[in-house]
N, C-alpha and C positions, 0 to 999 in steps of 0.2 A: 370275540370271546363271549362267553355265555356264562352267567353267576348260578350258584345255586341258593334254592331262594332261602333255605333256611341259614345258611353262611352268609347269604346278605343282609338277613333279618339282625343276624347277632354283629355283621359289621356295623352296621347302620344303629343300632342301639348303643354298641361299644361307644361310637363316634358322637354323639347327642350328650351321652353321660360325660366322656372327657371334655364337651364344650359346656357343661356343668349344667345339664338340666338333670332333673330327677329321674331314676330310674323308670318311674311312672310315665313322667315324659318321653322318655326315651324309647320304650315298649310300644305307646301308641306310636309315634313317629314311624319306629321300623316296622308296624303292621302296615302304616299308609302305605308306606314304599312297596312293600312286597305285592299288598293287597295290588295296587294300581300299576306296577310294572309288570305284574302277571296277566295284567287282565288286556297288556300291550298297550298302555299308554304311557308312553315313552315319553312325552312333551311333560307329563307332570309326574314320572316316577324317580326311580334315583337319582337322575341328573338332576332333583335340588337338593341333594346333599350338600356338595361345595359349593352352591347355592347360596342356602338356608345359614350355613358355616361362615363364610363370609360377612352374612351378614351380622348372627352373632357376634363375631370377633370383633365387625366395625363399629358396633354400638345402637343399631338398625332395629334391631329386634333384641328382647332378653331370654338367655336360658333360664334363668329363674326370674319369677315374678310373681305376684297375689292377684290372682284372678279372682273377680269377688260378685256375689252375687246383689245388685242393687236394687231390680224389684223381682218382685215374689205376687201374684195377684191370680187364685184359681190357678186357668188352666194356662197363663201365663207367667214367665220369667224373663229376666233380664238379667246380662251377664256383663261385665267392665273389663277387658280382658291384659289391661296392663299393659299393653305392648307387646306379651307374652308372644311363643309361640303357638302359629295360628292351629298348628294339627291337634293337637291337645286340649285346647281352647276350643275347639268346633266340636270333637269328641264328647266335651264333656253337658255342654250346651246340646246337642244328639239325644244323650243319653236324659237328660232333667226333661226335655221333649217327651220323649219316650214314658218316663215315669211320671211324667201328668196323664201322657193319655191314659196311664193307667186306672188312674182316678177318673180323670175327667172324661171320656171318648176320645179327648181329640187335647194335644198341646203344642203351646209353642213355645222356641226359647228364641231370644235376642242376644246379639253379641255387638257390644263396639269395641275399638281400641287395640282391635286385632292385628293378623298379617295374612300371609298368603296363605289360603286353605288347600291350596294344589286343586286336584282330580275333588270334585263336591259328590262323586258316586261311595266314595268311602263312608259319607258321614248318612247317607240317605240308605244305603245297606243298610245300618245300624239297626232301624226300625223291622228289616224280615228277618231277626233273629228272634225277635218279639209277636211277626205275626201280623206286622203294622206297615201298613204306607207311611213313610217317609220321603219328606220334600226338605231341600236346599235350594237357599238362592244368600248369592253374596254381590255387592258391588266392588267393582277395578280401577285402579287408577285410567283415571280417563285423558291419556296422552298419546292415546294410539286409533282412536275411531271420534268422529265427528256424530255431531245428530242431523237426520237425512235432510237435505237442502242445502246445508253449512259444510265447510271444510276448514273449521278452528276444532282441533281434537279437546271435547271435553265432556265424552261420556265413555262408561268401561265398555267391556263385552259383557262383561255382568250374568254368569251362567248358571245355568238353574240344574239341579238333578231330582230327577221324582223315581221314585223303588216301588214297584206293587207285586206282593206277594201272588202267589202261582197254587196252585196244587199240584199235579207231577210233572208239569211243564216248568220251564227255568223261570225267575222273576223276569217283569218287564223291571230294566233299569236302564234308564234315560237321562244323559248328561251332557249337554250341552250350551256352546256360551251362544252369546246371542250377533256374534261375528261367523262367516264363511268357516272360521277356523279360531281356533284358540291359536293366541298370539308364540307361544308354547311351540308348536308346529313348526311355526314359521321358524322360530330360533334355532331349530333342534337341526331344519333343514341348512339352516346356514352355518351352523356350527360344523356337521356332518359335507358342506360341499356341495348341496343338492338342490338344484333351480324349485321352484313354485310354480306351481296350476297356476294358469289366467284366472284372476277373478276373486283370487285370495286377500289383496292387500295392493297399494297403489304406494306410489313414492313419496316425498313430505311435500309433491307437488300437485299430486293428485293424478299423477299418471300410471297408467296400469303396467304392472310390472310382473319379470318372472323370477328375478334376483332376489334371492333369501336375504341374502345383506340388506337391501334398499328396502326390499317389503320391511322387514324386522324393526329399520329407523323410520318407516313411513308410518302410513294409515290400517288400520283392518277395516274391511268392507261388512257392514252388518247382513243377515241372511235375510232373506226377500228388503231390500230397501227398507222403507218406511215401517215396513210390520216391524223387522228387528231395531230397528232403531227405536221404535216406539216400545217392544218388552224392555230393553235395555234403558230407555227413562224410567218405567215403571218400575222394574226392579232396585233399580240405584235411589232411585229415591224415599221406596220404604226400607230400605238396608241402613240409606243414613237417618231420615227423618223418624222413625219410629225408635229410631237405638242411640242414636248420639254418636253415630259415624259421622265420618265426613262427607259429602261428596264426591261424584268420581274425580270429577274438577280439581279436587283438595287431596288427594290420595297422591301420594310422592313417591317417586319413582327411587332412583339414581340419587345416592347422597346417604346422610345419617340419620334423616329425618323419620320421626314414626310415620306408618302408613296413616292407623285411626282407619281401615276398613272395619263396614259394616256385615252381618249376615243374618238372617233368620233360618229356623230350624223345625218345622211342622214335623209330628206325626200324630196319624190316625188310626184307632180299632176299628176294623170293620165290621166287628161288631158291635159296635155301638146304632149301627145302621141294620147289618142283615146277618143270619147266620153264616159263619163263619167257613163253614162246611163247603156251605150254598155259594158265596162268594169265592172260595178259592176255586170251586169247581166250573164257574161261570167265566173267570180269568181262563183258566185251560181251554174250554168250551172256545173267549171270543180269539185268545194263541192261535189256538187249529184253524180259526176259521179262515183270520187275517192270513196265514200261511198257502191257504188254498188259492190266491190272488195268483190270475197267469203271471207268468215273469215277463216284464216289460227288457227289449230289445237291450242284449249285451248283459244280463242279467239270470243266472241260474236259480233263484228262486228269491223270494220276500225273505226278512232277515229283521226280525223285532227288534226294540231297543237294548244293548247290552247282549244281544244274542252273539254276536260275530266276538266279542270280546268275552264270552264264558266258553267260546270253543278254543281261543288264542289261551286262555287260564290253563283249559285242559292239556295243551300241548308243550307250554311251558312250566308248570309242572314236572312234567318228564323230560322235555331236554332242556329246561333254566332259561334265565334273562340274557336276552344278547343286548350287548352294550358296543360302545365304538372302542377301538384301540384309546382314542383322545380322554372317553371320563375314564377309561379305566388309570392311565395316566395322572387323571386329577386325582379321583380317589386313596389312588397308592403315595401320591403327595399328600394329600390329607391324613393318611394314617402316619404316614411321615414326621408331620410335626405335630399331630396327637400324641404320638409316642402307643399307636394302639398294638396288642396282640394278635387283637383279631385280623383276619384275614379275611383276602377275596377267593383264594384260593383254595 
């Protein structure tokens, strides 16, 4: 089945508002959803709907809560986010980024006490609507990958997204966690019936595996060994130590327990450095160049970051989100006992 996105947009806000967050909440949330299910990332788009709702309902996360701002310093802030939900919470923490740099060149904001941010490309966009590079990095509960040497799981995948504006070429926009694979993937595949590439994720015994199921309760493999294991310490540790998150270590899974993930939120004027003109047109300039690279074997051309997913945007678009029979199922339960009008239909 295939949604269309503007009838998922007003599903998905219906459904946020009846789990009692603010209309305002609700708006952001169903932009995440569309924004990242169009752009085909399936592992973090609507399927956290009954997700996210569950958790609500269990007491995991709040639809309402007082997000509060505790420090304020220049071109820096800091945000306490309640336990709230995390899409609105990262939004808004984006957006105070954004309006330093305005002032300042360059801002940043901090968030603890959060939850899942999903897809981090939504919140790093923010900044080229401005004009601005924008950067995300948030830490994960760390119950699914080890740090390289060790096989006791207790660091996240920890994924970073960086947006740099273009001139008439698309933005570079780059999102990636610091595992072979967002754990996300893995789920979607075992939800859906569908085995794993070698090389994704190992068993809770450290055997390599192609089972969705077994990878999903095992380990995720960090990307080059040691390098990603070593960004994924780096990250997780200024995520909690600079904001008053927890550790990956300390982020909870499974249960009622608050997560207390961490995340930071950079953006930059590039004009604070060069003309802005001069700069977009230098981005398009190094695009074409990186494109002219012969295509390595089994491969029909180089493909920038975020590029393959604003061609996936354009196509869905025009024929909608495909989804499995299974969420559609969920979702139509979900509106079930929302008691919602809105529809998928």
């Amino acid at each position: 089945m295939r949604l269309h996105p503007e009838r998922t947009r007003d599903f998905v806000r219906a459904a946020f508002e009846a789990l009692g967050a603010t209309p305002e909440d609700a708006l952001v949330i169903a932009d995440y959803i569309v924004f990242t299910s169009l752009r085909g990332v399936d592992s973090h788009g609507i399927r956290y709907v009954p997700v996210w709702a569950d958790e609500i309902r269990r007491g995991k996360m709040k639809a309402r809560y007082e997000a509060r701002l505790v420090r304020d310093t220049g071109a820096v802030a800091l945000f306490h986010g309640d336990n709230g939900l995390g899409v609105p919470v990262g939004h808004r923490a984006m957006q105070c980024a954004v309006e330093k740099a305005c002032r300042y060149g360059v801002g940043l904001a901090g968030t603890s006490h959060t939850n899942q941010l999903g897809s981090l490309a939504f919140y790093a966009a923010l900044a080229l609507g401005h004009g601005m590079i924008g950067m995300v990095v948030t830490n994960a509960q760390g119950r699914f990958m080890a740090p390289w040497g060790g096989r006791t799981p207790m660091i996240g995948n920890n994924p970073l997204a960086v947006a740099i504006p273009a001139g008439d070429e698309e933005p570079v926009l780059l999102d990636m966690a610091m595992s072979v694979v967002a754990r996300g993937k893995i789920v979607l595949a075992a939800d859906e019936g569908r085995p794993i590439p070698e090389g994704w994720a190992t068993t809770r015994e450290g055997l390599p595996t192609t089972d969705a199921v077994l990878g999903a309760a095992g380990l995720l493999l960090p990307i080059g060994g040691p390098k990603g294991s070593g960004l994924s310490i780096v990250i997780g540790s200024l995520c909690a130590c600079l904001t008053g998150a927890a550790f990956d270590s300390q982020i909870v899974g499974p249960g009622n327990q608050p997560r207390n993930s961490g995340q930071l939120f950079l953006a930059i004027r590039p004009d604070a450095f060069v003309d802005p003109g001069e700069f977009r047109s230098r981005m398009d300039e190094r695009i074409r160049e990186l494109r002219t690279s012969e295509p390595a074997a089994g491969c029909d051309r180089v493909y920038l970051p975020g590029e393959k997913e604003a061609v996936t945007r354009r196509e869905r678009l025009a024929s909608g989100i495909p989804v499995s029979q299974k969420l559609v199922d969920d979702l139509r339960g979900l509106a079930a006992e929302l008691g919602l009008e809105e529809g998928l239909d």
